[in-house]
C-alpha positions in Angstrom: 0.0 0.0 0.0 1.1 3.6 -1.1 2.5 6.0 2.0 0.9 9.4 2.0 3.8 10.5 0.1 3.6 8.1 -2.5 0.0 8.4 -2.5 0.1 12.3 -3.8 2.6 11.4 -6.7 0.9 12.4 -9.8 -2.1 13.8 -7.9 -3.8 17.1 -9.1 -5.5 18.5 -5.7 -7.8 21.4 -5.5 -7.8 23.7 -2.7 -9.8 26.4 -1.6 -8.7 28.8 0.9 -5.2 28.6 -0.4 -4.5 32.1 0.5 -5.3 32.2 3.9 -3.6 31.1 7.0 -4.0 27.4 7.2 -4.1 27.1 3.0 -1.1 28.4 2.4 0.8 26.1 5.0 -1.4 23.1 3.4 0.7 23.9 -0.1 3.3 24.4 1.0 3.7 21.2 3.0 2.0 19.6 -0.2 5.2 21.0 -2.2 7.5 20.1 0.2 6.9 16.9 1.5 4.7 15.4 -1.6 7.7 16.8 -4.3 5.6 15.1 -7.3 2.1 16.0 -7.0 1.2 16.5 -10.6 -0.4 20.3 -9.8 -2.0 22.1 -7.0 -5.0 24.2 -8.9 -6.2 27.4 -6.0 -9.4 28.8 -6.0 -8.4 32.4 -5.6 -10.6 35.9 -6.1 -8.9 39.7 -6.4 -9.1 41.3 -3.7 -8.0 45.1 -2.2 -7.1 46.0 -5.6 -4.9 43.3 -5.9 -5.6 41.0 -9.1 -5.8 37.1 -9.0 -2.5 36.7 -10.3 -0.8 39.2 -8.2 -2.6 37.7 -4.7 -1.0 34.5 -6.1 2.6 36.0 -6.6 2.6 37.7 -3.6 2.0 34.6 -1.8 4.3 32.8 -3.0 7.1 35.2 -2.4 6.2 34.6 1.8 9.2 33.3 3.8 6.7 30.3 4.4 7.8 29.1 0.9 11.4 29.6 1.5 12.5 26.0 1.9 10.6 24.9 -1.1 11.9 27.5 -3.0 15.8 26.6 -2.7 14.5 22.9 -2.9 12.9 23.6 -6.4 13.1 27.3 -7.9 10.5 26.2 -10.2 7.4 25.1 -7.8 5.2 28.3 -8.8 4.8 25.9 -12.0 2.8 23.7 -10.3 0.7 26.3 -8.5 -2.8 26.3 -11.4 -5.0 29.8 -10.0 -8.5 29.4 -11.0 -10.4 32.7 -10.8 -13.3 32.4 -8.2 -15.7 33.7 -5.8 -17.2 32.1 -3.3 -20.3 34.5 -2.7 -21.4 33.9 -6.4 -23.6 31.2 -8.3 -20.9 28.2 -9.3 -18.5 30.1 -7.3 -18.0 32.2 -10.1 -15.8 29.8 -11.7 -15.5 29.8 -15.5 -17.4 27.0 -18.0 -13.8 26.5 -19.4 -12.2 26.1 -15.6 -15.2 23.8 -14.7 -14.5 21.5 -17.3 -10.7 21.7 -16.4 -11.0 20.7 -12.8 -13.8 18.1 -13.8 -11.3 16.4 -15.9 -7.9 16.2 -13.7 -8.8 16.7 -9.8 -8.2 13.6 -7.8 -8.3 15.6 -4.4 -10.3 18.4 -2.9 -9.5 20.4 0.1 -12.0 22.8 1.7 -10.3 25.0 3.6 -12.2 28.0 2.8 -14.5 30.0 5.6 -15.3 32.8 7.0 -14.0 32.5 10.7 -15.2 35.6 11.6 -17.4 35.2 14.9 -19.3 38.7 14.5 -20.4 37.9 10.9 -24.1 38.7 9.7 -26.0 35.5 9.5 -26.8 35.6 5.9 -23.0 36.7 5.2 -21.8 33.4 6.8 -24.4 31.6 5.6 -23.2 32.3 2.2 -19.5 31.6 2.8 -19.7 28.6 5.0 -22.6 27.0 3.9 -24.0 27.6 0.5 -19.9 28.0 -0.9 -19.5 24.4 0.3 -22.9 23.1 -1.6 -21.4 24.5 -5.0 -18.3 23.4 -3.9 -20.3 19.7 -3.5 -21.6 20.3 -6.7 -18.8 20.9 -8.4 -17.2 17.8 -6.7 -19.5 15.6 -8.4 -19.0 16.5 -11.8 -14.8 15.2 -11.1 -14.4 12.3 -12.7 -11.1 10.9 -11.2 -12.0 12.3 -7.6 -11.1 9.7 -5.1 -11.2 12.4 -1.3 -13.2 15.6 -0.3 -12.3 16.8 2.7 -14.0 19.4 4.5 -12.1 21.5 7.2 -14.9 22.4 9.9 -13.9 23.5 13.4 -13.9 21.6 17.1 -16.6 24.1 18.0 -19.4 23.6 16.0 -21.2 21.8 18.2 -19.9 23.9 21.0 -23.7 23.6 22.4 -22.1 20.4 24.2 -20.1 20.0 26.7 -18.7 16.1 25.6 -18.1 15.9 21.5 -18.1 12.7 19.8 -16.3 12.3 16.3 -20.1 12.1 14.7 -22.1 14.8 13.0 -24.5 15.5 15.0 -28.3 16.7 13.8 -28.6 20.2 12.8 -29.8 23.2 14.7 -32.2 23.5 11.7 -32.6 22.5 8.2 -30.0 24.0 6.4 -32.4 24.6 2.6 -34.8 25.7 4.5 -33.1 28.4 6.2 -31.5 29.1 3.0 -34.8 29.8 1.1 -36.0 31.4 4.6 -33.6 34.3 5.0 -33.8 34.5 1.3 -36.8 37.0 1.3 -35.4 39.0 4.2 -33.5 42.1 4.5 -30.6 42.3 6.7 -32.4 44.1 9.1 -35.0 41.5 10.1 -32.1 39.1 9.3 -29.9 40.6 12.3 -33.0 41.0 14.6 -33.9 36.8 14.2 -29.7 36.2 14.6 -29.6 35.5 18.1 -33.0 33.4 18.3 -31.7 31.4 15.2 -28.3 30.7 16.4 -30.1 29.2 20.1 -27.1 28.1 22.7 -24.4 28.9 20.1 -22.5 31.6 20.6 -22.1 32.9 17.2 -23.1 32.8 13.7 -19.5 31.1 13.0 -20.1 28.3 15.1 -24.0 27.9 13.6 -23.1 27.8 10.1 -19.5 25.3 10.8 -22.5 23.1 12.2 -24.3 23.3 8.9 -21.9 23.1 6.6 -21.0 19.4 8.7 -24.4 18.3 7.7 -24.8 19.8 4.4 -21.6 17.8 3.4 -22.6 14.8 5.2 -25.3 14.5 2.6 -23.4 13.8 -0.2 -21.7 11.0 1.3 -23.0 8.2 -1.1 -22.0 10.1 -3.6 -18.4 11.2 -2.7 -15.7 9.9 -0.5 -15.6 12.5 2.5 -14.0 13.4 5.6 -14.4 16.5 8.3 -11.5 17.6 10.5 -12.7 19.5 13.3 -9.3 21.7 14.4 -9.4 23.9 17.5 -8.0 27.0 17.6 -5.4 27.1 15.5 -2.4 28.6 16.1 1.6 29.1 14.9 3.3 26.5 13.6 5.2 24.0 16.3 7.9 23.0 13.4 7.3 23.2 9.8 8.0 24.7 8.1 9.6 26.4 10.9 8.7 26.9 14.2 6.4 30.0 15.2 4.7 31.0 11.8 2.1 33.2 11.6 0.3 35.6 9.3 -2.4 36.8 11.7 -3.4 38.5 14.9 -6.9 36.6 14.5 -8.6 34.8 18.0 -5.4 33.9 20.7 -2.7 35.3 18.7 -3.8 39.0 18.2 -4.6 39.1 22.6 -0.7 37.5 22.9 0.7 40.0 21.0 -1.6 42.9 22.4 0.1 41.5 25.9 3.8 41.5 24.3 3.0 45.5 23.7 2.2 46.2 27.2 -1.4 46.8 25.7 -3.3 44.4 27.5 -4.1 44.4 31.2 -6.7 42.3 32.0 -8.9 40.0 30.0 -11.8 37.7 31.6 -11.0 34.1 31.6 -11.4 30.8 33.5 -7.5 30.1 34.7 -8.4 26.4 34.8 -10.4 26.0 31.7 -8.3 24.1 28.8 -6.9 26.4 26.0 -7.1 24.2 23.1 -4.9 25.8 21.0 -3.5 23.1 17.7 0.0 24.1 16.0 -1.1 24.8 12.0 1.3 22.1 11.2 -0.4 19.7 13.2 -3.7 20.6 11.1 -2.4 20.3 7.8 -0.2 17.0 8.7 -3.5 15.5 9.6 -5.5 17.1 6.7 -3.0 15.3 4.5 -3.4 12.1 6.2 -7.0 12.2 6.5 -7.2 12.7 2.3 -4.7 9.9 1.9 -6.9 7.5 4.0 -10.1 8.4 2.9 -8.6 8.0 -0.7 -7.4 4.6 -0.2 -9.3 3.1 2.5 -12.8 4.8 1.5 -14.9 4.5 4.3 -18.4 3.6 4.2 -19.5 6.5 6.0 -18.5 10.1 6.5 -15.3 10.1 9.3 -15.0 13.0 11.7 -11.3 14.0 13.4 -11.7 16.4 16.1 -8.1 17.5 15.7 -7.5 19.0 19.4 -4.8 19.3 21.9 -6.9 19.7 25.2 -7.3 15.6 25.8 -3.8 14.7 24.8 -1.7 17.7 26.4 -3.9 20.2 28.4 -2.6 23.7 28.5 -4.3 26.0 30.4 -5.5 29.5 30.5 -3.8 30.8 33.3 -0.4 29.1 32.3 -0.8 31.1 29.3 -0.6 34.7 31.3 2.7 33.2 33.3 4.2 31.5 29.7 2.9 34.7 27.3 4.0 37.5 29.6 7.8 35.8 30.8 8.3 34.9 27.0 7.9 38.6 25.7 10.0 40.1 28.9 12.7 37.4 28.3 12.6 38.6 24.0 10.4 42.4 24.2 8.5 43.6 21.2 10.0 46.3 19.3 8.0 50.0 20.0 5.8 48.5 23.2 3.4 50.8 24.7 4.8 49.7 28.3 5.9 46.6 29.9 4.0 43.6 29.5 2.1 42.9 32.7 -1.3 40.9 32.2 -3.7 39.5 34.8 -6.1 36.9 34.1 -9.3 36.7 35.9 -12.8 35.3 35.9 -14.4 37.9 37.6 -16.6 40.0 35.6 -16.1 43.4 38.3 -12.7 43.0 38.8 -12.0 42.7 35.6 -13.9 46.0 34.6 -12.2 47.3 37.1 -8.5 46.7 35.7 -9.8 47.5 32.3 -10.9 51.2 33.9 -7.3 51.8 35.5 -5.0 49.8 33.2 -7.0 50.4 29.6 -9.3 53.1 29.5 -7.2 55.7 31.7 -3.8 55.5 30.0 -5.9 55.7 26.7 -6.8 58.6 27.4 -3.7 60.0 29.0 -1.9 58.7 25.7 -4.2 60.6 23.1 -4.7 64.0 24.7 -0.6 63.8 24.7 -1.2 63.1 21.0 -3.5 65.5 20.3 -1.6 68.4 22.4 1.4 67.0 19.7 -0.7 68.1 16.7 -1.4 63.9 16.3 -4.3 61.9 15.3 -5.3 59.8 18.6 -5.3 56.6 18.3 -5.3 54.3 21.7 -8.5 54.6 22.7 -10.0 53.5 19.1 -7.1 50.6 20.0 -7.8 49.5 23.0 -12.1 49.4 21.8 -11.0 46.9 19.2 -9.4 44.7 21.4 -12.1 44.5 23.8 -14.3 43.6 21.0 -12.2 41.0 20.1 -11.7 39.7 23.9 -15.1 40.0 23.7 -15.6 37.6 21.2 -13.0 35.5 22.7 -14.7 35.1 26.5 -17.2 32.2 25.8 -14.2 30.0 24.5 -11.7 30.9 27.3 -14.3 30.8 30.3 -15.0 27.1 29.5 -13.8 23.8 28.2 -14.9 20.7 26.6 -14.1 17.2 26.1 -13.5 16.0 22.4 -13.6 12.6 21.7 -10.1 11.5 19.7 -10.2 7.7 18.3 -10.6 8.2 14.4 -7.2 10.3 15.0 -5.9 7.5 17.3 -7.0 5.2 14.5 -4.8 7.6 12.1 -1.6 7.7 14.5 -0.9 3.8 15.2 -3.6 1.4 13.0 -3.9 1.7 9.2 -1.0 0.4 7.5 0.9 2.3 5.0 0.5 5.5 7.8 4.0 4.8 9.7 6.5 5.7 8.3 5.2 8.9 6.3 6.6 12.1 7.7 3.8 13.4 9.5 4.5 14.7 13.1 0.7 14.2 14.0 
């Protein structure tokens, strides 16, 4: 039986989401560790006046490709763009294209989401839900596909407190919700949000959820897995260790800490922070294609790809290991020395965000303003309370995922040791 690496050889994958955080590190590792996949077609849109082609080259110019690039000057060759856009009828993608991926793609991934938690409903609806039905669509018409797999998240079914690797019913029909909010303008649409979305604590979450069962659907027809990552983070090794393109979710507060910015932030200091290395993600991604490819299932496996069960890491080690890392190594041009308290208090915590947010905000941009200067911390320091915000139901609780399809992954299926995948 073929290793993963052996399995990709001559493979023509499609992936979606190439360009953003987790994408990107999914071709490269395809590139680097899988040297002759046949061709790795992107589905790629312009964007802030930048044209397909250009989002393309300035992506592959990253540091992230920098090992594949001495390996094999060349690799942009086997990097296909397909012009797309995920908010539009067939994506948007071209008869010409269509046929083109119809008639080569062995491999999708779906990495493609909006993982924005403050998203309008029909927004995300559109992104995570109806994208992935084209996308579904379009998967049928392949005629050498042999995997789709779907990149959900852990907290989908955050509504429980004990997750199995199952897809579990949906919160509501997903078509009829479609061809519900369909008729609606956003207004009414944003007033129904929070009654829609029930015990979940965003529209993210609620449309993941979906999208799980909406793919689920189509598994007579197509070979499919879900991973479920967690949050995920900066890379543990590969391609080396500590990448990162973002200050989305854990990784924008951390840094906020580093520049002496953050004070306080509301969180439960023995709740789990189940954080997952990007590398981890995409090794598994890779492993889950190559097994659902070979092995094909009978039914739709789930990997709930998290780090909480295997090596807890909690929230209030996170204040000691965050703040003593950036004191040990400061950030260039902090606003003061990094000092940050963790707390679950809801009064003491407005309290520090009074004394050690709002008041040297305000100190900071009358000196600005008395400077001839644009002020600037307070309009800071309200976007990262929004964002901490956003963060609070995930760091005041934990859950228990349920691990044995990745167990399965790690030490049963032959062919799987022996790849180099640091799972």
């Amino acid at each position: 039986m073929a290793s993963i690496t052996e399995y990709y050889a001559g493979k023509s994958v499609l992936i979606t989401g190439a360009t953003g955080f987790m994408g990107k590190v999914l071709v490269e590792k395809l590139l680097w560790s899988c040297p002759d996949v046949k061709a790795l077609y992107i589905l790629v849109r312009p964007k802030a006046g930048q044209s397909m082609e250009q989002r393309v080259s300035h992506m592959m110019k990253c540091k992230l490709f920098d090992r594949v690039r001495e390996a094999n000057p060349d690799f942009h060759k086997k990097i296909i763009p397909i012009s797309s856009e995920l908010t539009q009828p067939g994506l948007s993608i071209s008869p010409e294209d269509v046929e083109k991926l119809s008639a080569c793609i062995n491999i999708v991934f779906h990495c493609a989401a909006t993982i924005r938690f403050d998203e309008p409903l029909k927004h995300a609806l559109q992104l995570n839900v109806i994208a992935t039905q084209e996308l579904l669509s379009l998967a049928q018409r392949m005629h050498h596909l042999e995997a789709f797999i779907h990149i959900s998240t852990a907290y989908a079914n955050c509504n429980r407190k004990h997750i199995d690797e199952v897809i579990y019913p949906p919160p509501v029909e997903p078509k009829k919700l479609i061809e519900s909010l369909e008729w609606m303008d956003d207004g009414i649409v944003q007033d129904i949000t929070p009654r829609l979305i029930g015990d979940r604590p965003n529209t993210y979450t609620y449309t993941k959820a979906l999208a799980e069962y909406v793919v689920q659907q189509e598994q007579d027809k197509l070979n499919i897995g879900i991973i479920r990552p967690s949050i995920v983070g900066a890379s543990w090794q590969e391609p080396f260790p500590g990448w990162i393109d973002n200050f989305n979710g854990p990784s924008g507060v951390f840094i906020a800490a580093g520049k002496g910015i953050l004070r306080t932030m509301r969180a439960n200091n023995d709740a789990v922070a189940d954080l997952i290395p990007v590398d981890v993600v995409v090794n598994l991604t890779l492993a889950v294609g190559w097994y659902t490819a070979v092995h094909r299932p009978k039914t739709t496996l789930v990997y709930n790809c998290t780090s909480g069960g295997i090596n807890p890491f909690h929230w209030g080690e996170i204040e000691h290991h965050v703040i003593s890392s950036f004191k040990r190594n400061p950030l260039e041009q902090a606003f003061r020395r990094p000092n940050a308290n963790i707390t679950s208090n809801y009064l003491i915590n407005q309290y520090w965000i009074l004394v050690s947010h709002k008041f040297p905000a305000l100190i900071y941009d009358l000196f600005l303003r008395l400077c001839g200067q644009k002020p600037q911390m307070m309009r800071i320091f309200n976007r990262l309370h929004k964002a901490i915000g956003l963060l609070e139901y995930f760091s005041s609780q934990d859950w228990e995922w349920n691990s044995d399809n990745i167990s399965m992954l790690m030490t049963g299926p032959a062919g799987y040791k022996g790849a180099h995948y640091s799972i």
